[in-house]
C-alpha positions in Angstrom: 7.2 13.9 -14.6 8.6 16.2 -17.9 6.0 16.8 -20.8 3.4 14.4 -19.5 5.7 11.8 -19.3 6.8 9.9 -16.1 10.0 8.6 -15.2 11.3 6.3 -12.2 14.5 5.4 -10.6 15.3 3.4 -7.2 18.0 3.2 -4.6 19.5 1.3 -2.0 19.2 2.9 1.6 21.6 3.1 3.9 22.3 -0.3 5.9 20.8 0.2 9.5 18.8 3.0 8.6 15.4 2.0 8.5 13.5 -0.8 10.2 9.7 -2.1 9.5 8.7 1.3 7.9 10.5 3.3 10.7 13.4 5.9 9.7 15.8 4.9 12.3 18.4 7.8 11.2 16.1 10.5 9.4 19.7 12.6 9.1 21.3 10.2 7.1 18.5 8.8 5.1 17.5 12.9 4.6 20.9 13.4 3.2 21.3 10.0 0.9 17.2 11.5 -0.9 19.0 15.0 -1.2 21.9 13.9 -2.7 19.7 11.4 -4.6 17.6 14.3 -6.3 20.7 16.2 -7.0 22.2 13.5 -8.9 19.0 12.8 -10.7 19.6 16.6 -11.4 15.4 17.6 -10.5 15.9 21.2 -9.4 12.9 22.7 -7.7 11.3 18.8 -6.9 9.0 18.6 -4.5 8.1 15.3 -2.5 5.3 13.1 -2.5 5.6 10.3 0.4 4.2 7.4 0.4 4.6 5.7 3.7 6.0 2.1 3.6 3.2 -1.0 4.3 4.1 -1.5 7.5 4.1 2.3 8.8 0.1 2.2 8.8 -3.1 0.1 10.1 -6.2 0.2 8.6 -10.4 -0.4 9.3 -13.0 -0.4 7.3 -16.3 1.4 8.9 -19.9 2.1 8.4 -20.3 5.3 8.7 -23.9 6.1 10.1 -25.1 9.5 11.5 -21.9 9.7 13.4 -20.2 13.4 14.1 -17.3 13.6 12.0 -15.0 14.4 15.0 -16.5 12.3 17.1 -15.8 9.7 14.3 -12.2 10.5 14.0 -12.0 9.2 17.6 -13.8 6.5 17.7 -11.5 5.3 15.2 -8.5 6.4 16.9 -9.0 4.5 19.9 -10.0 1.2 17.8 -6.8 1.3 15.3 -5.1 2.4 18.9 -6.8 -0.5 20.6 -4.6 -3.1 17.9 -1.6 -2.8 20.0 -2.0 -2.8 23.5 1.3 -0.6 24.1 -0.3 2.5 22.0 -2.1 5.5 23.3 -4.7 7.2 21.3 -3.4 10.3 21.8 0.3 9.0 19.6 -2.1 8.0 16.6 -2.7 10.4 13.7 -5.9 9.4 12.0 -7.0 9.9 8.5 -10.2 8.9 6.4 -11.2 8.6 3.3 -14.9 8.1 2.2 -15.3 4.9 0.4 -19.3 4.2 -1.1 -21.2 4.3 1.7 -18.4 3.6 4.2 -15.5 5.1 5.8 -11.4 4.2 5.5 -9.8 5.1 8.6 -5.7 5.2 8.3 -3.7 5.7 11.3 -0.2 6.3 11.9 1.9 6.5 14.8 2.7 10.3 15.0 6.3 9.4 16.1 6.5 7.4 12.5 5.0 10.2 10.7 7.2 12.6 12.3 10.4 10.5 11.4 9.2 10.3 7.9 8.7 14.1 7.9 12.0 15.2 9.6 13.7 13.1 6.4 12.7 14.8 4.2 13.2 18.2 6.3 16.9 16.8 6.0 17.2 16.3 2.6 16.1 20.3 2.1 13.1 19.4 -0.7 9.3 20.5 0.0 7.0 18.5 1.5 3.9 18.2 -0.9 1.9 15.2 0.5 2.2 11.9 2.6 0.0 9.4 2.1 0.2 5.2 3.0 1.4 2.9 -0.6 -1.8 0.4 0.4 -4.1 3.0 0.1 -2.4 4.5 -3.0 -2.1 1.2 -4.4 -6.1 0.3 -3.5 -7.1 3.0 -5.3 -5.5 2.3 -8.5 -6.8 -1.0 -8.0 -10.3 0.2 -8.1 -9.9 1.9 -10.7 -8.8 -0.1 -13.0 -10.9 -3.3 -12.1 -13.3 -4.2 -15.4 -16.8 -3.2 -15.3 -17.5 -7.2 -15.9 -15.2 -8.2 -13.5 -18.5 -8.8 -10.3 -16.1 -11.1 -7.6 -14.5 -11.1 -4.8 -11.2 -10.5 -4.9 -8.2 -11.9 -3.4 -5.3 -9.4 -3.2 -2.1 -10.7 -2.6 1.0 -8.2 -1.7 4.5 -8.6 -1.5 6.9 -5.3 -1.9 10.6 -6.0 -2.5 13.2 -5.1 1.1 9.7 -5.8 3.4 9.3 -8.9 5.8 6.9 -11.4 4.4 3.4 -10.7 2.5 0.1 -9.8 3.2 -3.5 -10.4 1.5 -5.9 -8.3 1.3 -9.7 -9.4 0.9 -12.2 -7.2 -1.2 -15.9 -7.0 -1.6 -17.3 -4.6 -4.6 -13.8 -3.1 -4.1 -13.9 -2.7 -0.3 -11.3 -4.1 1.8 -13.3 -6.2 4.5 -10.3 -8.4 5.8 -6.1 -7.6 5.9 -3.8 -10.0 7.6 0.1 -10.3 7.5 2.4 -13.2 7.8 6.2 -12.7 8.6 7.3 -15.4 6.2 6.3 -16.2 2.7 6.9 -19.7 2.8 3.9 -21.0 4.7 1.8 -17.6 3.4 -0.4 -19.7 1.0 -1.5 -22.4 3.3 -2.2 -19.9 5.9 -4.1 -17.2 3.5 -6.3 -20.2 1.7 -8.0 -21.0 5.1 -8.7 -17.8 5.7 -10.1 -16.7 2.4 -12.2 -20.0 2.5 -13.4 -18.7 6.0 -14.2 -15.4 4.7 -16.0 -16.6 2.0 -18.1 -18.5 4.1 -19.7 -15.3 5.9 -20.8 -14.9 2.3 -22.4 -18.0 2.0 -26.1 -16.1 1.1 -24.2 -13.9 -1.6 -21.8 -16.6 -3.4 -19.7 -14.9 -6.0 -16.9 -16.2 -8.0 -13.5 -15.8 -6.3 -11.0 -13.6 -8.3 -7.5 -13.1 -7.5 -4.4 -10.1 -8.1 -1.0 -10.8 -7.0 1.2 -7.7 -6.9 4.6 -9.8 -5.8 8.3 -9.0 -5.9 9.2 -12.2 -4.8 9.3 -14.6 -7.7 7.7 -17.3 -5.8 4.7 -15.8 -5.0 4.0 -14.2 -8.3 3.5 -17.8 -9.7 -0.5 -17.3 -10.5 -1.5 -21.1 -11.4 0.5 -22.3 -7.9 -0.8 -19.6 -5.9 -4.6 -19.5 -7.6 -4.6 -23.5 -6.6 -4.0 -23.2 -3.6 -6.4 -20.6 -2.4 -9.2 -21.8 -4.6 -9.7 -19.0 -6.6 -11.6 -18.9 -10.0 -10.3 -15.9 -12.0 -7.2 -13.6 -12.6 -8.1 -10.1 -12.7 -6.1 -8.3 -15.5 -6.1 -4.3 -14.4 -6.5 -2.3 -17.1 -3.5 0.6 -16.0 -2.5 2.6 -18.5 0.1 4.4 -16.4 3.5 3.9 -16.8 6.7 5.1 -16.2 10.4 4.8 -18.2 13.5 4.0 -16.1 15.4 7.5 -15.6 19.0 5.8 -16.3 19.3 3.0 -18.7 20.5 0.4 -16.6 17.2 0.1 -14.5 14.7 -1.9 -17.1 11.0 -1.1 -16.8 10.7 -4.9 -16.1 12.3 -4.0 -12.4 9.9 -1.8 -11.2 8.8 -3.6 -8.4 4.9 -4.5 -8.8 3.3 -3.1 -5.5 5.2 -0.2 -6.1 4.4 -0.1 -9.3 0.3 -0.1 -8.8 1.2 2.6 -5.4 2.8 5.1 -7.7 -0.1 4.9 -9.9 -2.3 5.5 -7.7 -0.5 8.6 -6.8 -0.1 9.9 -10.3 -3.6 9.0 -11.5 -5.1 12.2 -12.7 -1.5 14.3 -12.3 -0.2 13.4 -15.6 
């Protein structure tokens, strides 16, 4: 940022370097971001990390008269409990009060450590880490319309990242996440689900609305992909951040749409 106004510009990793959200060489990625700042020539930057999609898992709770510690557990061992291989004890959990309910993010420490020890390589301060879905959620909610009363189905898809995922929300709540490695059968697969989801509503029926935040061009077709999940609306955010491309050649038009909605989320209010 420089006089209120916000600037972006992206770069290749190293090949090999990283793998599904896990820093497989934190040296060498550390030294390709610190030789990345120089050359954007930011002296005195400090970092803000957002962790990639797949370094995180997420739950939704209700939070009840539960202890706050004893809460941070409970959770820990559930988002644990997802993968059979994982202690509780190598999960760092986070939450974040949503309404009446709780967000519980956890991260394998390991991941978190990689993450950390890259940018402890590239010699810059370490401000904040926090997980792009969550970032991106909350600019999301809010910029939804005060009109816009529907469900909402959230389709994501972040350039360099395996396959897409959609999210289901409920008065802006995310009640149901699910992944699928390739794109190609991710419509098919997502409309049964969302129908199936919708159907636990059946005593509250609301009008179906849809977001697709999309790198890939095929999936950021809105009439294919609201056909074939059955949806009844488009939601329009109204974001008012943006951001100019720091070097000429990278157009505004490139910034990759997740991305795009993640870093807003982190800037909302900083500007």
């Amino acid at each position: 940022m420089h006089r209120d106004q916000w600037f972006w510009r992206s770069g290749s990793l190293p090949p090999d370097c990283c793998r599904e959200g896990v820093p497989l060489q934190p040296a060498i990625i550390g030294d390709f971001l610190g030789e990345f700042l120089q050359d954007c020539d930011l002296p005195g930057a400090q970092i803000e990390l957002l962790l990639p999609l797949q370094a995180c898992r997420w739950r939704l709770f209700e939070t009840g008269s539960q202890d706050p510690l004893q809460f941070v557990e409970t959770a820990r061992a559930f988002l644990a409990g997802l993968n059979d291989s994982l202690e509780p004890g190598n999960l760092d959990v986070s939450t974040q009060q949503l309404g009446d309910d709780t967000l519980a993010i956890g991260v394998v420490r390991s991941v978190l450590q990689a993450w950390i020890d890259v940018v402890a390589s590239a010699d810059v301060p370490l401000r904040r880490v926090e997980w792009s879905l969550v970032s991106a959620l909350r600019a999301v909610q809010r910029s939804i319309p005060e009109d816009f009363s529907v469900d909402l189905a959230w389709l994501i898809q972040s350039s360099g990242q395996p396959g897409c995922r959609l999210v289901l929300l409920r008065d802006g709540l995310p009640e149901l996440d699910q992944s699928v490695r390739t794109n190609d059968d991710a419509a098919a697969i997502f409309s049964g689900m969302t129908q199936a989801w919708r159907s636990l509503h059946c005593q509250q029926p609301l009008l179906l609305g849809w977001l697709v935040s999309a790198a890939d061009q095929k999936l950021s077709d809105p009439a294919g992909w609201m056909n074939m999940v059955l949806t009844d609306r488009q939601l329009v955010l109204k974001n008012n951040w943006s951001a100019s491309p720091l070097v000429p050649e990278q157009e505004p038009s490139n910034m990759d749409p997740f991305l795009h909605l993640a870093l807003a989320g982190l800037c909302d209010g900083q500007s």
